[in-house]
Biopython code that builds the backbone (N, CA, C, O; Angstrom):
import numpy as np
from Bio.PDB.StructureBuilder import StructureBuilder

atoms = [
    (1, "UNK", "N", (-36.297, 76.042, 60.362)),
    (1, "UNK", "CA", (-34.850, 76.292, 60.298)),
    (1, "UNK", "C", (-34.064, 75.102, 60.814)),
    (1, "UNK", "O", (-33.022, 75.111, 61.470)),
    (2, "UNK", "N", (-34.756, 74.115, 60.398)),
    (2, "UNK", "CA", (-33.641, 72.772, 60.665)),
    (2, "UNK", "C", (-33.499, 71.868, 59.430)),
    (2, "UNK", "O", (-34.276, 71.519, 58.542)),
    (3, "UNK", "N", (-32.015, 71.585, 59.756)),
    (3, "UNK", "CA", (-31.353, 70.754, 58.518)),
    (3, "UNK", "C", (-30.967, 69.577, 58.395)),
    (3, "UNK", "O", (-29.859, 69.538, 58.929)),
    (4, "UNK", "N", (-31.252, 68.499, 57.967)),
    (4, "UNK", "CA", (-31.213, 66.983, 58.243)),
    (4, "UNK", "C", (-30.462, 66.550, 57.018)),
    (4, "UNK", "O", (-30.942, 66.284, 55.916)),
    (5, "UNK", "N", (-29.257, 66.524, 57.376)),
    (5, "UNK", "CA", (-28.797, 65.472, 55.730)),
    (5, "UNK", "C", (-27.955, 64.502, 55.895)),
    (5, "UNK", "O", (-26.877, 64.587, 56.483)),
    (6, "UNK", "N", (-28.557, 63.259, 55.227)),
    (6, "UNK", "CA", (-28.300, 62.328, 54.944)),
    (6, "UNK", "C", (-26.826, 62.157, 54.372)),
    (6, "UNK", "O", (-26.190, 63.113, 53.929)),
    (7, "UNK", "N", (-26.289, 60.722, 54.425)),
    (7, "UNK", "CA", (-25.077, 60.382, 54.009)),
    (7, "UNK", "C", (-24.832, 59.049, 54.018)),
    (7, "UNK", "O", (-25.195, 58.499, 55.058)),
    (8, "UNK", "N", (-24.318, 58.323, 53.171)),
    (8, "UNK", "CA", (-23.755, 56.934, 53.483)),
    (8, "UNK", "C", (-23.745, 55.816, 52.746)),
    (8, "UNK", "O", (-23.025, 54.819, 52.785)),
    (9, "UNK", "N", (-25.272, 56.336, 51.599)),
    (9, "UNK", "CA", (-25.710, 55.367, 50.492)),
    (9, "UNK", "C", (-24.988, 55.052, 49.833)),
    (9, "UNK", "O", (-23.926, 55.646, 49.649)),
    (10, "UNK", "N", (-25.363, 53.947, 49.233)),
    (10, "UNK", "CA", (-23.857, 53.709, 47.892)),
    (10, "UNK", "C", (-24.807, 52.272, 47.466)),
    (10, "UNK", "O", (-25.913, 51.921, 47.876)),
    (11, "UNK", "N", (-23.902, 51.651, 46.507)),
    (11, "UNK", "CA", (-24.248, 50.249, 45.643)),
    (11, "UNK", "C", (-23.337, 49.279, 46.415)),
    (11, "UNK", "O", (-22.165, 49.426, 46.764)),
    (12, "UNK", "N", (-24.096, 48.355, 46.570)),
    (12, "UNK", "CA", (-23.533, 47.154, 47.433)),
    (12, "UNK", "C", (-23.954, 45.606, 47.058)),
    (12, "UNK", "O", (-25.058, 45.291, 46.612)),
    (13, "UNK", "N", (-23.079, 44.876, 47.272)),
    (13, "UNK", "CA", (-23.745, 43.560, 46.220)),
    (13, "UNK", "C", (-25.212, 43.252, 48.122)),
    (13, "UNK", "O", (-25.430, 43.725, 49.237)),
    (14, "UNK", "N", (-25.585, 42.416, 47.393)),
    (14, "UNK", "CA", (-26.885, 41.427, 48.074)),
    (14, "UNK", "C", (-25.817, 40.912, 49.690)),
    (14, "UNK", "O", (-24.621, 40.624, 49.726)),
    (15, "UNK", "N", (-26.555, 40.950, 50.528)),
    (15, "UNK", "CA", (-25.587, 40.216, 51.737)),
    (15, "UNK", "C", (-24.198, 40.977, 52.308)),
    (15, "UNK", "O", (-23.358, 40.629, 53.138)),
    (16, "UNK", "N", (-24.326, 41.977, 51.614)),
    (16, "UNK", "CA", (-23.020, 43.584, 52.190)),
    (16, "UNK", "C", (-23.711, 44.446, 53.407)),
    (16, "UNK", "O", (-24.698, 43.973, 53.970)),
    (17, "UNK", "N", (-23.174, 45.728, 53.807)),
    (17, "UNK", "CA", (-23.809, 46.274, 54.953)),
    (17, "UNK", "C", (-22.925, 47.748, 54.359)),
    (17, "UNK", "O", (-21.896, 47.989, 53.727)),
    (18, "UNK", "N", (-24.044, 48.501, 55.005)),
    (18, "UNK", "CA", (-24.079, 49.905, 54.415)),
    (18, "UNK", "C", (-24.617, 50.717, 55.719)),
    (18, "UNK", "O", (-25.753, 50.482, 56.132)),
    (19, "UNK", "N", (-23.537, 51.960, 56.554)),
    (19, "UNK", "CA", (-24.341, 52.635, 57.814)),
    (19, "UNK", "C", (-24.190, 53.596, 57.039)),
    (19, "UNK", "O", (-23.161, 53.830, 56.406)),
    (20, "UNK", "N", (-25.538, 54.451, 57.016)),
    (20, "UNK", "CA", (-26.144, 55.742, 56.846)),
    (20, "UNK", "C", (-25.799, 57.029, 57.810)),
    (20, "UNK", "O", (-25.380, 56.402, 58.783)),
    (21, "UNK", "N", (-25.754, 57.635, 57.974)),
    (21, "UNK", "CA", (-26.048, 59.075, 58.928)),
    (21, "UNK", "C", (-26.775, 60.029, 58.812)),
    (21, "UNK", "O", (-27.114, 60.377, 57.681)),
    (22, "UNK", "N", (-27.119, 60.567, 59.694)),
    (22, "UNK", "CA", (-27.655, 61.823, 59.502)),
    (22, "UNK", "C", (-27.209, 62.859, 60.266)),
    (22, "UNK", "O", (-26.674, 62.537, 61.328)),
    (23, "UNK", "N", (-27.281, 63.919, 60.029)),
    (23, "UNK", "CA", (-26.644, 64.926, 61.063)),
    (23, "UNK", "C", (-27.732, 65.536, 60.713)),
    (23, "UNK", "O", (-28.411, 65.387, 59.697)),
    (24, "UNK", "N", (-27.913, 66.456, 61.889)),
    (24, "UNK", "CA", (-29.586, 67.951, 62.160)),
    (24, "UNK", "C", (-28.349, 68.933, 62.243)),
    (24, "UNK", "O", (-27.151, 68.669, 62.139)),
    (25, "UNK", "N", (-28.984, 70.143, 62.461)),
    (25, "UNK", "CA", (-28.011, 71.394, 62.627)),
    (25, "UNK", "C", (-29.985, 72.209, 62.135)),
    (25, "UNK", "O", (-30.951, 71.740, 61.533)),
    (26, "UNK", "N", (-29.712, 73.513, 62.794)),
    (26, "UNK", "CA", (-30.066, 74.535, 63.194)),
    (26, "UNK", "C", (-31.148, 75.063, 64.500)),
    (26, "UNK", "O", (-30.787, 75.434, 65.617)),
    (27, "UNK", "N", (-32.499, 74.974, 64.004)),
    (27, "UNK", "CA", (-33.020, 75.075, 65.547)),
    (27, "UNK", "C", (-33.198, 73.702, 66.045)),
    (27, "UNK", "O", (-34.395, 73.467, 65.883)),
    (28, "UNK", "N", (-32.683, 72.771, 66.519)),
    (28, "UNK", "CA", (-33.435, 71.509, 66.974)),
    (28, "UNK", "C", (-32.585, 72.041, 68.713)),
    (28, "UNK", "O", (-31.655, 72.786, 69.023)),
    (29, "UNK", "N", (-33.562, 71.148, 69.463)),
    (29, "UNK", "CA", (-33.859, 70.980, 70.935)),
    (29, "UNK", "C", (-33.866, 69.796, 71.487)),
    (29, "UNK", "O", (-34.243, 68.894, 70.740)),
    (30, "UNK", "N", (-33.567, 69.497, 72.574)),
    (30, "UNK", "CA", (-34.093, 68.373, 73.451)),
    (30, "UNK", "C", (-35.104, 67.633, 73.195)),
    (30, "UNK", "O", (-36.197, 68.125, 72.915)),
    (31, "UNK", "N", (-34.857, 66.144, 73.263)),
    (31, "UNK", "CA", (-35.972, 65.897, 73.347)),
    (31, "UNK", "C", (-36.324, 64.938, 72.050)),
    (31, "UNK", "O", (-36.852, 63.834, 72.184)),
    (32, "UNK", "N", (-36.023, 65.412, 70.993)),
    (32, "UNK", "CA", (-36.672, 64.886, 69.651)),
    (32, "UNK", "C", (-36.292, 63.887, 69.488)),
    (32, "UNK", "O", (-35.190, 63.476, 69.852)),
    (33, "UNK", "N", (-37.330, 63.136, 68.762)),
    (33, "UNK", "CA", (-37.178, 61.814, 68.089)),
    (33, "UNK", "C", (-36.527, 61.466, 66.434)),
    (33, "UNK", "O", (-36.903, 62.214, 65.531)),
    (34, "UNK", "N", (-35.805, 60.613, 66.187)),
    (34, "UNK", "CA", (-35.606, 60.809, 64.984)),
    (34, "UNK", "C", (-35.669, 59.056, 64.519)),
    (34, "UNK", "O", (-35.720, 58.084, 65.273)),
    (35, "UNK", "N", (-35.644, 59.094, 62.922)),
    (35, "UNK", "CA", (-35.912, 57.979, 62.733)),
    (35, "UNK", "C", (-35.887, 57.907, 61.177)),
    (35, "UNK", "O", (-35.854, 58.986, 60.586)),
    (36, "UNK", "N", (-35.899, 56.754, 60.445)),
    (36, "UNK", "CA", (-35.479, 56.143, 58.959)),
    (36, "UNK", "C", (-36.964, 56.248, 58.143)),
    (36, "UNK", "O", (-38.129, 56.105, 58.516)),
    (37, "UNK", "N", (-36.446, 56.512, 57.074)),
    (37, "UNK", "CA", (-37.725, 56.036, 56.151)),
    (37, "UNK", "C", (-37.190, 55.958, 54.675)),
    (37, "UNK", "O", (-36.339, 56.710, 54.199)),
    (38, "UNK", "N", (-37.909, 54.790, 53.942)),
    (38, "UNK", "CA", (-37.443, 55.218, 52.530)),
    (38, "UNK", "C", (-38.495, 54.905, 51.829)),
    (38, "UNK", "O", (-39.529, 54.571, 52.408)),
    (39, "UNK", "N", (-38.400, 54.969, 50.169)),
    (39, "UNK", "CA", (-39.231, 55.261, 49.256)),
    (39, "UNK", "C", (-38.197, 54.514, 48.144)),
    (39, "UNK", "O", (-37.094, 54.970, 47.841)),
    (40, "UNK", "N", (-38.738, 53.362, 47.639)),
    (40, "UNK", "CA", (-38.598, 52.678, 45.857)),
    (40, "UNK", "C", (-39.167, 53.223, 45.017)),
    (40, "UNK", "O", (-40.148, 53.904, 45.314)),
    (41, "UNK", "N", (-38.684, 53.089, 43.513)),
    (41, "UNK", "CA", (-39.821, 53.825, 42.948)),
    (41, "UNK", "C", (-40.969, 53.401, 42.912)),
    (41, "UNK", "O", (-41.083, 52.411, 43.634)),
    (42, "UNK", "N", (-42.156, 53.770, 42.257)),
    (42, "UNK", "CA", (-43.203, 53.570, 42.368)),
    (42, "UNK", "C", (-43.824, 52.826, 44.032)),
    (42, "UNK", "O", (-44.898, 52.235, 43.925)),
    (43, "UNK", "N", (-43.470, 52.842, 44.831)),
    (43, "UNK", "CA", (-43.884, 52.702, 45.666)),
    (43, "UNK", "C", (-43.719, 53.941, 46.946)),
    (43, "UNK", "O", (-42.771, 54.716, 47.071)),
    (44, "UNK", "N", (-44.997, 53.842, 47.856)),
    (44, "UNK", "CA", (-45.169, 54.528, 49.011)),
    (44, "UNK", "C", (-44.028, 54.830, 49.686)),
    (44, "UNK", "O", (-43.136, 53.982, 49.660)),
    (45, "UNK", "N", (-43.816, 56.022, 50.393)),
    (45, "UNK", "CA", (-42.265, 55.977, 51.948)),
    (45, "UNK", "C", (-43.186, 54.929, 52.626)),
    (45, "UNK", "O", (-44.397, 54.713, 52.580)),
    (46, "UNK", "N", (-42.148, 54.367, 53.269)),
    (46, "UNK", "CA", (-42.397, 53.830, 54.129)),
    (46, "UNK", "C", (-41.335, 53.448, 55.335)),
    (46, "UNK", "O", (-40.177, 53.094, 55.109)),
    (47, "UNK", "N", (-41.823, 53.555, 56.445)),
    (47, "UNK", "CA", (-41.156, 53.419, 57.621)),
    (47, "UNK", "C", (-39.967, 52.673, 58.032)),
    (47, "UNK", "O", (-40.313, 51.491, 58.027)),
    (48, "UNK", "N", (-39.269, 52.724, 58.234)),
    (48, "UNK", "CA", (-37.484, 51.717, 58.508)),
    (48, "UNK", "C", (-37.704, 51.956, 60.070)),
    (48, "UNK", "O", (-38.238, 50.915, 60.451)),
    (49, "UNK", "N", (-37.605, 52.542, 60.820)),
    (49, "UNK", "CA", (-36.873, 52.727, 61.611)),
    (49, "UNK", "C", (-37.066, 53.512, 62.684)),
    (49, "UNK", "O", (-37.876, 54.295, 62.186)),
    (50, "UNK", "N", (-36.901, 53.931, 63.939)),
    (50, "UNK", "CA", (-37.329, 55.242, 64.718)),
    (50, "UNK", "C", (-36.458, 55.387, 66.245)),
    (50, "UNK", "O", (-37.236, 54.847, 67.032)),
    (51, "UNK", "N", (-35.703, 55.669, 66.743)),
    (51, "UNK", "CA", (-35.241, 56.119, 67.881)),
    (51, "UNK", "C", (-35.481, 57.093, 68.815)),
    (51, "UNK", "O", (-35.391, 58.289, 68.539)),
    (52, "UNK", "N", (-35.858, 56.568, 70.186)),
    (52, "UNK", "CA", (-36.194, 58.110, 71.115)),
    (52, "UNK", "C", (-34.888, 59.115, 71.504)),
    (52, "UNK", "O", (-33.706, 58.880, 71.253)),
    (53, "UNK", "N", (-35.311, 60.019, 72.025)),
    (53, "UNK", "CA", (-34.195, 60.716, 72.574)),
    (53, "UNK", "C", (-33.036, 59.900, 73.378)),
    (53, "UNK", "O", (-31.876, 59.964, 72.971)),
    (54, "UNK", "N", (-33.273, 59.358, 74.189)),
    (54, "UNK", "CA", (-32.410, 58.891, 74.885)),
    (54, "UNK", "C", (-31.880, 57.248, 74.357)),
    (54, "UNK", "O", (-31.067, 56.443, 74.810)),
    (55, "UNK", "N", (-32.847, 57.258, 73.120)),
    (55, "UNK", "CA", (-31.812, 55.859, 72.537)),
    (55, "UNK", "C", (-32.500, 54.796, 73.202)),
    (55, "UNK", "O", (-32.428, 53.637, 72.794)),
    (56, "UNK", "N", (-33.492, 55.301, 74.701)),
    (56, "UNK", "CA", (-33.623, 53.527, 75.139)),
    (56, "UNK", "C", (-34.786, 52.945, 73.857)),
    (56, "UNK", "O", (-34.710, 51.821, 73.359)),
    (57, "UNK", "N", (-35.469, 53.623, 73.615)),
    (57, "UNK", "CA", (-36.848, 52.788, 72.838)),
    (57, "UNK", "C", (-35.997, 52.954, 71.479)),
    (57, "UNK", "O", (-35.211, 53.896, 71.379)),
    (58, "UNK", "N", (-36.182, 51.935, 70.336)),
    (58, "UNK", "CA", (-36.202, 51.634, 69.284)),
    (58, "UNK", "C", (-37.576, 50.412, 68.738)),
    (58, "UNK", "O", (-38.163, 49.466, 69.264)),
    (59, "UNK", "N", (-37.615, 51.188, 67.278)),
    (59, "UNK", "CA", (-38.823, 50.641, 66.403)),
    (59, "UNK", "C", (-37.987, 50.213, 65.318)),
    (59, "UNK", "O", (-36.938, 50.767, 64.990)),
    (60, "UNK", "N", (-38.491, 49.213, 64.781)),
    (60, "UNK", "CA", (-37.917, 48.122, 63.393)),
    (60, "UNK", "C", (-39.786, 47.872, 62.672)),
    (60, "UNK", "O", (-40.843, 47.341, 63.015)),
    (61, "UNK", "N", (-39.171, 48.725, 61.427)),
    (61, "UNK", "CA", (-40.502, 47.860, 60.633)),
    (61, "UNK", "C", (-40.068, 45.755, 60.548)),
    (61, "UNK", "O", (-39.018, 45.237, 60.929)),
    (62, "UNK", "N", (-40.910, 45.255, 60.125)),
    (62, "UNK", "CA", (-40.421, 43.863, 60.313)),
    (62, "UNK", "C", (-39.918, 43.378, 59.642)),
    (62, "UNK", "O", (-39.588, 42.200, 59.786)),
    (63, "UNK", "N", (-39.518, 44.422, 58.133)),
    (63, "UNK", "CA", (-38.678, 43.172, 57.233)),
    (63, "UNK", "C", (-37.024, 43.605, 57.291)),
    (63, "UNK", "O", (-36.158, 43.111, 56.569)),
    (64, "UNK", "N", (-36.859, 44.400, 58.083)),
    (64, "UNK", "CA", (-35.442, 45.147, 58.439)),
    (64, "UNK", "C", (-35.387, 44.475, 59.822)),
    (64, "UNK", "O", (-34.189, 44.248, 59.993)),
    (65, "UNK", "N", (-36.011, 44.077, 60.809)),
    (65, "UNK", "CA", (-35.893, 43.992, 62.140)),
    (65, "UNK", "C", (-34.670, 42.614, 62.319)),
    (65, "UNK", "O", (-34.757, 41.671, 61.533)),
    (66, "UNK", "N", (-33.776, 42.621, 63.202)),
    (66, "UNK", "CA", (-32.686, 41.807, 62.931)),
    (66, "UNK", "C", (-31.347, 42.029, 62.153)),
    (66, "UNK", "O", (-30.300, 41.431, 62.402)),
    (67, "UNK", "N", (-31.540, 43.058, 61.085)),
    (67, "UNK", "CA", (-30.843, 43.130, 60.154)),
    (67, "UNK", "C", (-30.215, 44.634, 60.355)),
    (67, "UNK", "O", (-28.998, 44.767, 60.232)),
    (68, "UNK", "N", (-31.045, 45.772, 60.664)),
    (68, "UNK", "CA", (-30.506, 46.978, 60.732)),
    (68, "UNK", "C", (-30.718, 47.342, 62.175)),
    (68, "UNK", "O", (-31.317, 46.647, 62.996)),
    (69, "UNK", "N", (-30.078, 48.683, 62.422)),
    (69, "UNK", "CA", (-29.860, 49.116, 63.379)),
    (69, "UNK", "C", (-29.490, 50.350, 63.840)),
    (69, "UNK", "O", (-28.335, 50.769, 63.912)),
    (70, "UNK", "N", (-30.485, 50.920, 64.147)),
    (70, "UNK", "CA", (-30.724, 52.836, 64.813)),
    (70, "UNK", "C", (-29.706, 53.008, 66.107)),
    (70, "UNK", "O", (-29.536, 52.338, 67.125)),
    (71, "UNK", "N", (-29.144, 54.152, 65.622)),
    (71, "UNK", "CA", (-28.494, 54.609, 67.038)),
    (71, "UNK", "C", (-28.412, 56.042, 66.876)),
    (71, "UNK", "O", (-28.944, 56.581, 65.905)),
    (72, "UNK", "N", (-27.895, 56.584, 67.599)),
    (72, "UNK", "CA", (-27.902, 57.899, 67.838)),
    (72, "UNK", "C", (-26.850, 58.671, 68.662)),
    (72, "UNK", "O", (-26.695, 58.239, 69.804)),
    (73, "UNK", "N", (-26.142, 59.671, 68.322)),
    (73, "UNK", "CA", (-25.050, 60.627, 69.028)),
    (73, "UNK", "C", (-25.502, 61.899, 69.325)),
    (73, "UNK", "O", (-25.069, 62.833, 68.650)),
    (74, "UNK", "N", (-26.609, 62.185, 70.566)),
    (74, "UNK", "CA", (-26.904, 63.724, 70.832)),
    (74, "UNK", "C", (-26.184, 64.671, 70.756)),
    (74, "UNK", "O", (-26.508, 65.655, 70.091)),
    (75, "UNK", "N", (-24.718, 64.572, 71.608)),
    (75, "UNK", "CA", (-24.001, 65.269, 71.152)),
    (75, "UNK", "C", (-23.335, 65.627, 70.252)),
    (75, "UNK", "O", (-22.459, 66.465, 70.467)),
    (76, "UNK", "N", (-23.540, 65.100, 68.944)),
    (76, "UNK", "CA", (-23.412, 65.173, 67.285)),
    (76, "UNK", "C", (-24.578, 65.123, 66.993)),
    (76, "UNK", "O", (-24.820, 64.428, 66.006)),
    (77, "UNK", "N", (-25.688, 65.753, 67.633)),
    (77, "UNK", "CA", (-26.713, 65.400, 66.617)),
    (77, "UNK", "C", (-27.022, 64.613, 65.751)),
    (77, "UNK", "O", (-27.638, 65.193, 64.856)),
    (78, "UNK", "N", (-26.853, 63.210, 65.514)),
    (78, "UNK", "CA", (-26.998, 62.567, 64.929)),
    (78, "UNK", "C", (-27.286, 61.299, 64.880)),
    (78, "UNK", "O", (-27.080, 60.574, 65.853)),
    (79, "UNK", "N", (-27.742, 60.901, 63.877)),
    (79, "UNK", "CA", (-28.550, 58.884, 63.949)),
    (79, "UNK", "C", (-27.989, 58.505, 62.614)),
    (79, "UNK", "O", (-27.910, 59.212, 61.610)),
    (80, "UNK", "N", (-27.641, 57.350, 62.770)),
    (80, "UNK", "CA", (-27.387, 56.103, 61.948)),
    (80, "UNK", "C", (-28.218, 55.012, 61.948)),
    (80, "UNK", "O", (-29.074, 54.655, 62.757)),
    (81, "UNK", "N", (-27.724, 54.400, 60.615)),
    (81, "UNK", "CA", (-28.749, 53.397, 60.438)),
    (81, "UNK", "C", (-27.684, 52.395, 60.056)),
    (81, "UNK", "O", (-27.233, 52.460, 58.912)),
    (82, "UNK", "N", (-27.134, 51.270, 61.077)),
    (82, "UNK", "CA", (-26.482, 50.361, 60.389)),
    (82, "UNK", "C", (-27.061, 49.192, 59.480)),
    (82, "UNK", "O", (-27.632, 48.267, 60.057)),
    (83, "UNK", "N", (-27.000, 49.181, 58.734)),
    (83, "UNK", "CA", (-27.487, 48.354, 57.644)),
    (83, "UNK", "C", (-26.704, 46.676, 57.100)),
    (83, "UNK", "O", (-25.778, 46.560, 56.296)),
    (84, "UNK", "N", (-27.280, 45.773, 57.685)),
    (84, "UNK", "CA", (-26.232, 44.258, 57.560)),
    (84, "UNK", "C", (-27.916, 43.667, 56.913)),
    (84, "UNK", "O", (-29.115, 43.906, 57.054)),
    (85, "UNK", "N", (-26.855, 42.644, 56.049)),
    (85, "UNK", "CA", (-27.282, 41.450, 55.630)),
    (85, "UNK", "C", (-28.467, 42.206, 54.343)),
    (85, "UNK", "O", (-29.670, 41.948, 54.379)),
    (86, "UNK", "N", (-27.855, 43.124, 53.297)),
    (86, "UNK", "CA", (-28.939, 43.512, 52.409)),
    (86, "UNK", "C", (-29.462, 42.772, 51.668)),
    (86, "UNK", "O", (-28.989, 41.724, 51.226)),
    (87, "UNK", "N", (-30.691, 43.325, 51.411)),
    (87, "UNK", "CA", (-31.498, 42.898, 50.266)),
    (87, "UNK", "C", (-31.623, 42.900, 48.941)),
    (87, "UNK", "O", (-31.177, 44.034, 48.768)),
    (88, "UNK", "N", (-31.832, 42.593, 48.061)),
    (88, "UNK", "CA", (-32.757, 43.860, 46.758)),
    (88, "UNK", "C", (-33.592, 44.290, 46.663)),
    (88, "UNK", "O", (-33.898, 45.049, 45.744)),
    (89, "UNK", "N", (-34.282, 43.959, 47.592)),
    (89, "UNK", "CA", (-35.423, 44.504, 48.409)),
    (89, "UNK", "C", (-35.180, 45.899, 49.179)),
    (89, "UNK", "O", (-36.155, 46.547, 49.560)),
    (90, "UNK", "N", (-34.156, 46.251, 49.355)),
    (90, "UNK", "CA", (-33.800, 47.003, 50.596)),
    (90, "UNK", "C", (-33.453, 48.277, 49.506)),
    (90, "UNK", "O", (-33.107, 49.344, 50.015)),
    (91, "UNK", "N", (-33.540, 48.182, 48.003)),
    (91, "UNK", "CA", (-32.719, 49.439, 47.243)),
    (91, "UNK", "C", (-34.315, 50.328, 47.773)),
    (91, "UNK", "O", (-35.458, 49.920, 47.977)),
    (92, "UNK", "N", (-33.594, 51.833, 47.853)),
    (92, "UNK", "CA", (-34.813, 52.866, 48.235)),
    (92, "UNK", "C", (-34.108, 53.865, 48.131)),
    (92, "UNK", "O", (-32.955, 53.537, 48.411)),
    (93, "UNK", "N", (-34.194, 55.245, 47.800)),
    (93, "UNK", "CA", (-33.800, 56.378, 48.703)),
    (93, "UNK", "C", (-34.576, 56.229, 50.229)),
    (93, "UNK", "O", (-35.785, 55.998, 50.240)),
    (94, "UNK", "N", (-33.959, 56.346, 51.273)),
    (94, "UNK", "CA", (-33.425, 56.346, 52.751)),
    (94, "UNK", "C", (-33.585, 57.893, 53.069)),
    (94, "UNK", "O", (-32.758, 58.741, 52.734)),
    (95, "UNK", "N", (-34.534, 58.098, 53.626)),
    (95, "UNK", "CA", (-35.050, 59.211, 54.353)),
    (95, "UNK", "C", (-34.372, 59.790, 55.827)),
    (95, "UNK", "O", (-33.901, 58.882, 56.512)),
    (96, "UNK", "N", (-34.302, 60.626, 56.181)),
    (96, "UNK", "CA", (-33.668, 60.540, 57.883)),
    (96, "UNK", "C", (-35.228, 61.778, 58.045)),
    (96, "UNK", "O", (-35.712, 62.597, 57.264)),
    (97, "UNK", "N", (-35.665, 61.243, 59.777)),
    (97, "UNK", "CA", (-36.656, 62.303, 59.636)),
    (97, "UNK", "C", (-36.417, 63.105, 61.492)),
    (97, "UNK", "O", (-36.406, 62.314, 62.435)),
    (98, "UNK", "N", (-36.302, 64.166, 61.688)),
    (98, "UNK", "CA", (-36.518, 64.585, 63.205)),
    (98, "UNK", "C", (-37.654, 65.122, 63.563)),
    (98, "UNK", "O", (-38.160, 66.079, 62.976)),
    (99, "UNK", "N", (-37.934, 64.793, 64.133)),
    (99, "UNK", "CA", (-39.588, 65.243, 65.277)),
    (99, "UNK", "C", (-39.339, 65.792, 66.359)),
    (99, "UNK", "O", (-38.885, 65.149, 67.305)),
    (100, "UNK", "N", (-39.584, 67.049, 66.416)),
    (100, "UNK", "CA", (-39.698, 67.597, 67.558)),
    (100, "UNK", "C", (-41.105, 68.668, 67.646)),
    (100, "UNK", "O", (-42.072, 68.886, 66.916)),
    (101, "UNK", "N", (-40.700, 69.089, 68.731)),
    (101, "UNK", "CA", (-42.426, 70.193, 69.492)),
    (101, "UNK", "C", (-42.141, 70.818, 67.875)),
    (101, "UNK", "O", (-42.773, 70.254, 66.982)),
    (102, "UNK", "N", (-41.331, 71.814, 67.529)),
    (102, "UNK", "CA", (-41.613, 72.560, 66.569)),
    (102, "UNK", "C", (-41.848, 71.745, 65.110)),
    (102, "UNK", "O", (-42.545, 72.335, 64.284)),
    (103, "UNK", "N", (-41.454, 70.783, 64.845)),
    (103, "UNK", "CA", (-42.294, 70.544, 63.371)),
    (103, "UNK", "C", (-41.239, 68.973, 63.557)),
    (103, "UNK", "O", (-40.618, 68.457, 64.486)),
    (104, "UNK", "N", (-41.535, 68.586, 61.851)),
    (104, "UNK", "CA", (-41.001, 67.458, 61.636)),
    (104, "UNK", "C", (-39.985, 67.959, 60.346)),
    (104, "UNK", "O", (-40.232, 69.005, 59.745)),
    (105, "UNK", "N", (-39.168, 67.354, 60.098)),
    (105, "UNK", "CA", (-37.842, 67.642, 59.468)),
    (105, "UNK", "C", (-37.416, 66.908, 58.698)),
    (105, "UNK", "O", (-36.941, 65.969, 59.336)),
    (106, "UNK", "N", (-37.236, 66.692, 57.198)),
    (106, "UNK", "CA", (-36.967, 65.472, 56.473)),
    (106, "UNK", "C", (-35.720, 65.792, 55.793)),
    (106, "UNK", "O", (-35.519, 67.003, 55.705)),
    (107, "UNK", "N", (-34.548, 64.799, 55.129)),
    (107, "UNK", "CA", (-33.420, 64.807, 54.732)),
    (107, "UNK", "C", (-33.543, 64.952, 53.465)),
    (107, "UNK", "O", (-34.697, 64.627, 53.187)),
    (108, "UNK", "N", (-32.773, 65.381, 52.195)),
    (108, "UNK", "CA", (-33.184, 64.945, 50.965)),
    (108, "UNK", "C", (-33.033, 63.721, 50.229)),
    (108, "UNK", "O", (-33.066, 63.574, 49.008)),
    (109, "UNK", "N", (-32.837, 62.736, 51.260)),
    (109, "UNK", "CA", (-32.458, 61.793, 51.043)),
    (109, "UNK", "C", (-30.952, 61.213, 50.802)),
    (109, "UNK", "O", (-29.947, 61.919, 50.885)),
    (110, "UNK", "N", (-30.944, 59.414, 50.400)),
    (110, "UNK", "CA", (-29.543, 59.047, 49.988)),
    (110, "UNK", "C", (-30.103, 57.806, 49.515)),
    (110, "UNK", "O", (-30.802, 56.984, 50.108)),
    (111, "UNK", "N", (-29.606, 57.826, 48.175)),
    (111, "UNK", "CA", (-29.979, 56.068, 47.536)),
    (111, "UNK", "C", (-29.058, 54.761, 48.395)),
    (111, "UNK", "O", (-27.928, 54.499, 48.805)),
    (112, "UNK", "N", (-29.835, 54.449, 48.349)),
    (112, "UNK", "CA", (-29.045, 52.695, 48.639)),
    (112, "UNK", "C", (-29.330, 51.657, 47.229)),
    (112, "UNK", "O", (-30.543, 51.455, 47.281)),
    (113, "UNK", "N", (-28.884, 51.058, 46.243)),
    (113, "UNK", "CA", (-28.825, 49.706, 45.639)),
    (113, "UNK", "C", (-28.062, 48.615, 46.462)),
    (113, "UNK", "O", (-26.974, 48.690, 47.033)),
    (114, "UNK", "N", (-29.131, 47.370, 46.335)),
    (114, "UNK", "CA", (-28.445, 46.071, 46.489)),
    (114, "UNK", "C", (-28.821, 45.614, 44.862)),
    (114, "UNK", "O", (-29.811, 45.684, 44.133)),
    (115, "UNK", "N", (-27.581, 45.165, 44.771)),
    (115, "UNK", "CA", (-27.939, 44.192, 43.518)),
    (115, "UNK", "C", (-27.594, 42.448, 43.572)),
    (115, "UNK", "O", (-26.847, 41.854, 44.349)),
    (116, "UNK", "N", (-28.109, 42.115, 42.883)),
    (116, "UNK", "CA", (-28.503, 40.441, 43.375)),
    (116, "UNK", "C", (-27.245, 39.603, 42.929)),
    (116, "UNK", "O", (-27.207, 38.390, 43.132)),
]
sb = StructureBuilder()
sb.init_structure("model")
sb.init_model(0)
sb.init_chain("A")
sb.init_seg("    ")
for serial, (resi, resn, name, xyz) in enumerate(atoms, 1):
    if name == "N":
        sb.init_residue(resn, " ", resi, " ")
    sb.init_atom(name, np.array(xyz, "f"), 0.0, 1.0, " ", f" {name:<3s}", serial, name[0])
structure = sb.get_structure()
């Protein structure tokens, strides 16, 4: 009974910046971790991103590291992903995911395009 949805994607030329959100809403608790992921076509999800509860620890896969940026509003439930200096590399649907004791929680996503 938890709800993660995404927001923020859009088409952006190469070298633009795009912040994402996510908002949770229903059973979530203390504590949880949340964090980015996306998926191109034909290719695997793969990892963007990850924030602890309290925001001090952050994870950067390495070809985003420098460029984007996890944060988080507990009291909005919610994480962003600021997004500078895109790619065309970087087009994916953009996952938002929460982890907590009771399960893991995925968004239905939000496309991002860079075009060159």
């Amino acid at each position: 009974q938890v709800q993660v949805v995404e927001s923020g994607g859009g088409l952006v030329q190469a070298g633009g910046s795009l912040r994402l959100s996510c908002a949770a809403s229903g059973r979530i608790f203390s504590f949880y971790t949340m964090g980015w992921f996306r998926q191109a076509p034909g290719k695997e999800r793969e990892f963007v991103a990850r924030i602890s509860w309290t925001g001090g620890t952050t994870n950067y896969a390495d070809d985003v590291k420098g460029r984007f940026t996890i944060s988080r509003d507990n009291a909005k439930n919610t994480v962003y992903l600021q997004m500078n200096s895109l790619k065309p590399g970087d087009t994916a649907v953009y996952y938002c995911m929460l982890d907590q004791r009771g399960g893991r929680y995925w968004g239905q996503g939000t496309q991002v395009t860079v075009s060159s």
